[in-house]
N, C-alpha and C positions, 0 to 999 in steps of 0.2 A: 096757843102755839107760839104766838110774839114770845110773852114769857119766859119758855124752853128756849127759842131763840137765842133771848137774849143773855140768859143763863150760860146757855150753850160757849157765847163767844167769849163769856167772864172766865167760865172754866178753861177754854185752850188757851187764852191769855195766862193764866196763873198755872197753870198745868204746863203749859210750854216755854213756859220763863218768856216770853215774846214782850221785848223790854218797847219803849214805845209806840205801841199799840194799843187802840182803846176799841171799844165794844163797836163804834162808831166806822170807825178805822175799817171793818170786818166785811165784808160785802156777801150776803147772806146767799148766792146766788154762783160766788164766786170759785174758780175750786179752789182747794186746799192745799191738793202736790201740783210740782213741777212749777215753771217758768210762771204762771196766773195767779193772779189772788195769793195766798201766804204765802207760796214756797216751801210749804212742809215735806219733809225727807222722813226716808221708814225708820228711824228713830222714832220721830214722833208718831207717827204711825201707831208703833208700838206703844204709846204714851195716851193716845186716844183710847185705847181698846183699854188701857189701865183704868182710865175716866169714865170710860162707859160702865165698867164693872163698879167702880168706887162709888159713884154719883146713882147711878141708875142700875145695877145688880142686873146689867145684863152681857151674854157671853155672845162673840161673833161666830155664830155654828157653823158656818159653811166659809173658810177663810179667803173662795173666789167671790163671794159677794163682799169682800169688805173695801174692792175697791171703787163697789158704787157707793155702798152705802158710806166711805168715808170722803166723797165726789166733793161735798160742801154742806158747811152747817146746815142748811134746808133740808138734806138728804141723811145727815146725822140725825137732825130734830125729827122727821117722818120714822127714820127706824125706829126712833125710842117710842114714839108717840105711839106704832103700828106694835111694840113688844113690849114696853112695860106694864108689868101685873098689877 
C-alpha cells in the first residue's frame, strides 16, 4: 500500500504539472479540493479520473462516489487497491 501511495503522489505531481511540489510535500491524509491540502479544482478532477484509467485501467462507475473516493491519496490508493484486476 506505501508503494501505491507513493506512486500515487509521483503521478498527480507529473500528471497535474504541480511545479514545486514533491512526494514529500503531499500529506497522505490530506484532501485534495478546496481551500486543504493541494487545492485541486475540477480540471484536475478531470485529470485524476484520466490517471486512474491510464495507470490503473480503472473507470469511476458511479460519478457521485467520485467525490469520496477522490477525498485524498489514501482514499484514491483504497479505491484502486479495493478494484484493480
Amino acid at each position: 500500500m506505501e508503494n501505491l501511495i507513493n506512486d500515487l503522489k509521483a503521478q498527480l505531481i507529473e500528471e497535474l504539472n504541480l511545479e514545486d511540489v514533491t512526494v514529500e510535500d503531499i500529506d497522505t491524509e490530506a484532501p485534495l479540493f478546496g481551500d486543504e491540502g493541494l487545492g485541486l479544482d475540477s480540471i484536475d478532477a478531470l485529470e485524476i479520473i484520466l490517471l486512474l484509467e491510464k495507470y490503473y485501467g480503472l473507470k469511476i462507475e458511479n460519478p457521485k462516489s467520485g467525490k469520496d473516493i477522490f477525498f485524498s491519496v489514501k482514499t484514491l490508493a483504497d479505491y484502486i487497491t479495493a478494484n484493480r484486476k
